[in-house]
N, C-alpha and C positions, 0 to 999 in steps of 0.2 A: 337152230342158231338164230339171235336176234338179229336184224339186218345190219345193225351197226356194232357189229361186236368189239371192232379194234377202235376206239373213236381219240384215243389219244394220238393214233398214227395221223389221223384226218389233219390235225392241226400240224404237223411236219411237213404236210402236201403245201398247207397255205404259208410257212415259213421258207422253205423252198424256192414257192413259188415267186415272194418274195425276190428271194435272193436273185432270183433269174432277172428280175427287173431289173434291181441292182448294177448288174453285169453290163447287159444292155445301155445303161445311164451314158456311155461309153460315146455311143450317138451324139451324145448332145455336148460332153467332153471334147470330143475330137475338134467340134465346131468351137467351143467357146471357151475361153478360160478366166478363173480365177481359183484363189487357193482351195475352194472346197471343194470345186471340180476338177482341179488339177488330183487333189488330194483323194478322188474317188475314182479319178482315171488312173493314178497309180498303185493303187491298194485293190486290184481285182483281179480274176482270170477271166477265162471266158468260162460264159452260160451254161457252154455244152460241160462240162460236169457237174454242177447241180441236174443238166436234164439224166445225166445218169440215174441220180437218185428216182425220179418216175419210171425210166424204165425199170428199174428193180421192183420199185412198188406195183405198178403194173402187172409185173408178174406173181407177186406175192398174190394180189387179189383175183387172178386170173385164175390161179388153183382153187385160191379159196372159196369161186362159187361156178368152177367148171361143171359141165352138163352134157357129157360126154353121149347121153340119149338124144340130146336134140338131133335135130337134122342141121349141117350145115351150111346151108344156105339160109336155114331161119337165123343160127350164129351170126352168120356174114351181116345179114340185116337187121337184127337188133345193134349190134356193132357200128353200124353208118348213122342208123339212127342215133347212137348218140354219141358219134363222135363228128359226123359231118355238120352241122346246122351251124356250129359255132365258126368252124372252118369255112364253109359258105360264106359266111355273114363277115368276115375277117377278109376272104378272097375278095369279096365285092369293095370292100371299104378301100383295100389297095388298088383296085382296078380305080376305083373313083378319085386317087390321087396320081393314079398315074393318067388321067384324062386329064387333070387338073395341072399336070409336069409339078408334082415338088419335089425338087429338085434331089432332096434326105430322102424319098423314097422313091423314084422315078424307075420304072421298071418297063419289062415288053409286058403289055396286057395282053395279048396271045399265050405270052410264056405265062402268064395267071393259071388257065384251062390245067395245064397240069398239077398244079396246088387244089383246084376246084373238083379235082375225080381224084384224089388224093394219089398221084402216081411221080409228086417229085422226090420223093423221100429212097425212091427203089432203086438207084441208077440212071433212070430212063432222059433223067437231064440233068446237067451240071452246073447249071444257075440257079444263083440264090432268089428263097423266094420268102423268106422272112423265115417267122419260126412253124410254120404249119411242115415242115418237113419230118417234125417229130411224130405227128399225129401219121402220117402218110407211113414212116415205119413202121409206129406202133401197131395199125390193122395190121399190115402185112406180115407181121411177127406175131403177132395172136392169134390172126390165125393160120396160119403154119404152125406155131406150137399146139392150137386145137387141132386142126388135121391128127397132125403126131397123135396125140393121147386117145384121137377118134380112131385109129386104123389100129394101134397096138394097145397091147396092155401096158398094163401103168410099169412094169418091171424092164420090159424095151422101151418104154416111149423115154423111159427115164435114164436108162442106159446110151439110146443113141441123145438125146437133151442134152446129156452131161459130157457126150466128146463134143457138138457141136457145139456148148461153149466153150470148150476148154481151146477149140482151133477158133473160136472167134477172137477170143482176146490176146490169144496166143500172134493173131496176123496184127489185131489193133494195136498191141503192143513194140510191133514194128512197123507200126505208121506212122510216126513222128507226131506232130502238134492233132490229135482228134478235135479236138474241139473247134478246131479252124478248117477241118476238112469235111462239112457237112456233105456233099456234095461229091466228093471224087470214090471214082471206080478203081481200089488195088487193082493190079495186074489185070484190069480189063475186064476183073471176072467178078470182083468181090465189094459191092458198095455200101461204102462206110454206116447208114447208116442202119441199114438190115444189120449189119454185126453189131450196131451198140447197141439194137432192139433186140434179135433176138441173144445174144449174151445177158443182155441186163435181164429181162422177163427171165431168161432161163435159169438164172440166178437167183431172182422173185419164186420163181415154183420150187426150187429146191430149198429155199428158205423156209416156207410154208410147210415144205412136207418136214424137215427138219424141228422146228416150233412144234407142230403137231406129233412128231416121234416123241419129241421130252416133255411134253405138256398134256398130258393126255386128258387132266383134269384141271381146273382151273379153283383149285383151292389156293386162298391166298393168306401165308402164315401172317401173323399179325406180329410179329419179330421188327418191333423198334432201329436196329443193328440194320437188319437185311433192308428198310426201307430206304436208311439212311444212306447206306453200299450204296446199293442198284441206283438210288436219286442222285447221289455222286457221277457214278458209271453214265446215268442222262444224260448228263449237265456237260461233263466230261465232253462225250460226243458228240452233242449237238453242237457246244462251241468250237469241238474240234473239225467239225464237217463244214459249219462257215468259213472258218478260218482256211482250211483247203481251199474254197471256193474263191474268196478271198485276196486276204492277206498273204498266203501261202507262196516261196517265189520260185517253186524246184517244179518240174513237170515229173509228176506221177501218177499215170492214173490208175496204177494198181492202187496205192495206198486209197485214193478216194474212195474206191469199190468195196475195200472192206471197212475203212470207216462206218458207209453207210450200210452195210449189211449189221455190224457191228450195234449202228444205230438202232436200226428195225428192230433189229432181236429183242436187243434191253427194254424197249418201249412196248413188244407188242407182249411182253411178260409181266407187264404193269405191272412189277411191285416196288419202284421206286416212288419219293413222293412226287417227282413231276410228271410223271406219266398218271398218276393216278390224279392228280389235280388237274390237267389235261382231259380227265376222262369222263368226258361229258358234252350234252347235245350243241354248246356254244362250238367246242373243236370242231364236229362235224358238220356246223355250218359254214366254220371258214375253211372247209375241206373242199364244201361242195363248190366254193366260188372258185378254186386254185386254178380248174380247170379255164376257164373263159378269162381269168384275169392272166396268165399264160400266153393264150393265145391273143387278146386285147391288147395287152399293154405297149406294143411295140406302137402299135398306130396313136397312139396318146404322146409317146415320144416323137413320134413323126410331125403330129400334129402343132405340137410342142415347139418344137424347132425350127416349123413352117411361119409359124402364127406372133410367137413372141420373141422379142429382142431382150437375147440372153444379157447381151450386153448394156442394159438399160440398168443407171447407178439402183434404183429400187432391187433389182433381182443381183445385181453385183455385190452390191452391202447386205444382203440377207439369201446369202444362197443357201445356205440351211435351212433356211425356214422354206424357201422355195421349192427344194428336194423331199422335204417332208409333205407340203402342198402336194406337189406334184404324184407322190406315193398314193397321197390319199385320193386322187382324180382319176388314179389309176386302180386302184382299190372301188372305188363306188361304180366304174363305168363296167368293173368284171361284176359288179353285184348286177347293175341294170342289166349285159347282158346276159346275165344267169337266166335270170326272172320274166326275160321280154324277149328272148332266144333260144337258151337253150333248156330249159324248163320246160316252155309250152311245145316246139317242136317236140317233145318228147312225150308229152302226153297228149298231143296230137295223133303223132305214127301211133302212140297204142289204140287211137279212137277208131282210126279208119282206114289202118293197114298201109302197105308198101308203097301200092303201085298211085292212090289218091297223095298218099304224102310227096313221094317224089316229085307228080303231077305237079300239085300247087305249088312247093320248095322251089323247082324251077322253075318256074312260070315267075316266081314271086323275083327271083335273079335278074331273070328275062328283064322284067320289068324295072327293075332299080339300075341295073346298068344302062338301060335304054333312057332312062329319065336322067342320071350322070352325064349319060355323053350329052343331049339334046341342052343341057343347063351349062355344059361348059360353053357350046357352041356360040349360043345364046350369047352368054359371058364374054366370049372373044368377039362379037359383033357387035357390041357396048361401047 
C-alpha cells in the first residue's frame, strides 16, 4: 500500500480541525461583543463533537496500519514520540502564561504535570486543562485497543471491541451535555473521556474492516451518474456534519456519530468528484498540519484576548475581517509548529532512539520553564 492511500480523508482532518477553532472563538465571544461575535457565539456547539470526528478517524488509521508483531512497548513509544512533543511544547506555553497570570488562561501550573505525562484525559483529575485532554485519551485508547488485537485474535479482539463500544456509548448516551463533561468520572468508575476514545477508535476499526470487506479492489468505474451520486452524497455530508457542529440547536450525538462515519465511508470510496479532487498531496499536507493546529490554536486565542483590545472601533467595524485574520494566525502558527516541533522531534527520536530523545525533550522543558519563571520575576521587579 502507498503510505498515503486515503489522501482525500487528510483534508477532512484540516477541515475539522478547522471547525474546532471555530468552537472555541467562544473565548473571545464570552469577553467581547459585537454583531459578528455575537453572531458566532450564537451559531455553534461545543468542540467536543467535531473532536469525535478524530476519534473515529484515529481509529480508522489505527487498523489501517496495526502491527500486531511489534513488541509493545516499542508501540507505546513510537506513539509518545509522536504524539507527546507537540503536547510538551503546548504544556510549557500554558505554564508560561500562567507565570505570567492571564487572567483567559490562568490555571494551577502544578496541575500542568498532569497534561505534561499525558495522564489528564484518564480520570485521574477533574480540572480543565485546555484541549491536550484528547491526545491523553487517545494514547490510552490505542493502546488498549492494541493490547486487545495483540493478546486475541482478530475474531475476539473484534467481538469483545464491539460490546465495549456498544456499553460505551450506551453509558455516554446517558450523560447528558458530553461535550461539556470532558473531565468527569460516571459513577466514580467510568471517565468520559476514555469512552469517547475508545467508542470512537472502536468505531474507526470496524469502519476500516468494513471499507476493506466491500472494497477489496480499488477499480474505479468511470460512470458519469455514479461520480455525480457519490459527489452529491460528499457535499451532502460534509455540509451536513458542519452544520451539526454548528448551527445545529438539538443535542444528539448519536446522529453526529453516524453523520461522520457516513462521511468517512463515501469519501474513503473516492468515487465522487469531491473526494477525487481532494485526492492529492496539497489535502495531505493540510492533513499533516491538523494535528498541531488542534493542539495550538487555543493559545493564539489566549494570546489574542490577552494582547488586543477587542473592543478597539478598528476590530469592532471589521470583525470579519479580523476572524478571518485571526484564522489565518492560527493556521500559520500550526504550520510553524509542524515544521519547528513536531516534524523534527520526530526525526529526531528515529535518529537516536528513546532514552537520548526523552533525555534532551526534558532537559529542553527543564530549561524554557526555568527561563519563564526567572523573566517573569524579572518583569515584576520593573
Amino acid at each position: 500500500m502507498e503510505r498515503y492511500q486515503y489522501k482525500s480523508v487528510y483534508c477532512l482532518r484540516f477541515i475539522f480541525a478547522l471547525l474546532i477553532v471555530f468552537c472555541h472563538l467562544f473565548i473571545i465571544t464570552s469577553v467581547y461583543s459585537n454583531p459578528i461575535f455575537d453572531f458566532i457565539d450564537l451559531h455553534r456547539r461545543a468542540a467536543g463533537y467535531a473532536v469525535n470526528f478524530f476519534f473515529i478517524l484515529s481509529g480508522f488509521f489505527f487498523a489501517y496500519t496495526l502491527d500486531i508483531s511489534q513488541d509493545t512497548f516499542v508501540y507505546i513509544k513510537k506513539r509518545l514520540a509522536r504524539l507527546w512533543p507537540v503536547v510538551a511544547f503546548y504544556t510549557v506555553c500554558m505554564i508560561c502564561m500562567d507565570n505570567w497570570h492571564m487572567p483567559i488562561a490562568e490555571g494551577d501550573c502544578y496541575h500542568r504535570i498532569y497534561s505534561l505525562f499525558l495522564l489528564n484525559g484518564i480520570g485521574l483529575t477533574n480540572l480543565n486543562d485546555g484541549v491536550s485532554w484528547f491526545v491523553s485519551a487517545l494514547f490510552f485508547s490505542s493502546l488498549f485497543i492494541f493490547y486487545l488485537y495483540k493478546s486475541f485474535s482478530n475474531k475476539i479482539a473484534n467481538f469483545v471491541l464491539g460490546i465495549i463500544v456498544l456499553f460505551c456509548f450506551i453509558i455516554l448516551a446517558n450523560a447528558g451535555d458530553i461535550p461539556s463533561l470532558h473531565y468527569t468520572v460516571l459513577y466514580k468508575v467510568f471517565p468520559i473521556p476514555i469512552l469517547r476514545g475508545v467508542g470512537g477508535m472502536g468505531l474507526g476499526v470496524f469502519l476500516f474492516y468494513t471499507y476493506s470487506y466491500f472494497n477489496k479492489t480499488n477499480i474505479r468505474k468511470q460512470n458519469n451518474q455514479d461520480i455525480l451520486l457519490y459527489g452529491f452524497a460528499e457535499i451532502f455530508l460534509l455540509l451536513y456534519s458542519i452544520y451539526l457542529v454548528t448551527f445545529a440547536k438539538w443535542d444528539n450525538d448519536n446522529i453526529v456519530i453516524i453523520c461522520y462515519l457516513l462521511l468517512l465511508y463515501v469519501f474513503l470510496l473516492n468515487k465522487g468528484f469531491l473526494s477525487r479532487l481532494l485526492d492529492n498531496n496539497f489535502s495531505v499536507a493540510l492533513g499533516k498540519y491538523s494535528y498541531s493546529i488542534f493542539l495550538t490554536h487555543i493559545l493564539i486565542i489566549f494570546l489574542t484576548v490577552y494582547l488586543v483590545d477587542l473592543n478597539n472601533p478598528l476590530v469592532f467595524n471589521h470583525a470579519l475581517l479580523f476572524i478571518i485574520l485571526l484564522y489565518l494566525v492560527i493556521i500559520g502558527f500550526g504550520i510553524i509548529t509542524y515544521h519547528f516541533i513536531e516534524k523534527p522531534t520526530n526525526n529526531f527520536y528515529n535518529k537516536v532512539g528513546f532514552k537520548i530523545y526523552y533525555l534532551v525533550i526534558f532537559g529542553s522543558i527543564l530549561i524554557l520553564s526555568s527561563f519563564a519563571y526567572i523573566a517573569h520575576n524579572l518583569f515584576l521587579q520593573m
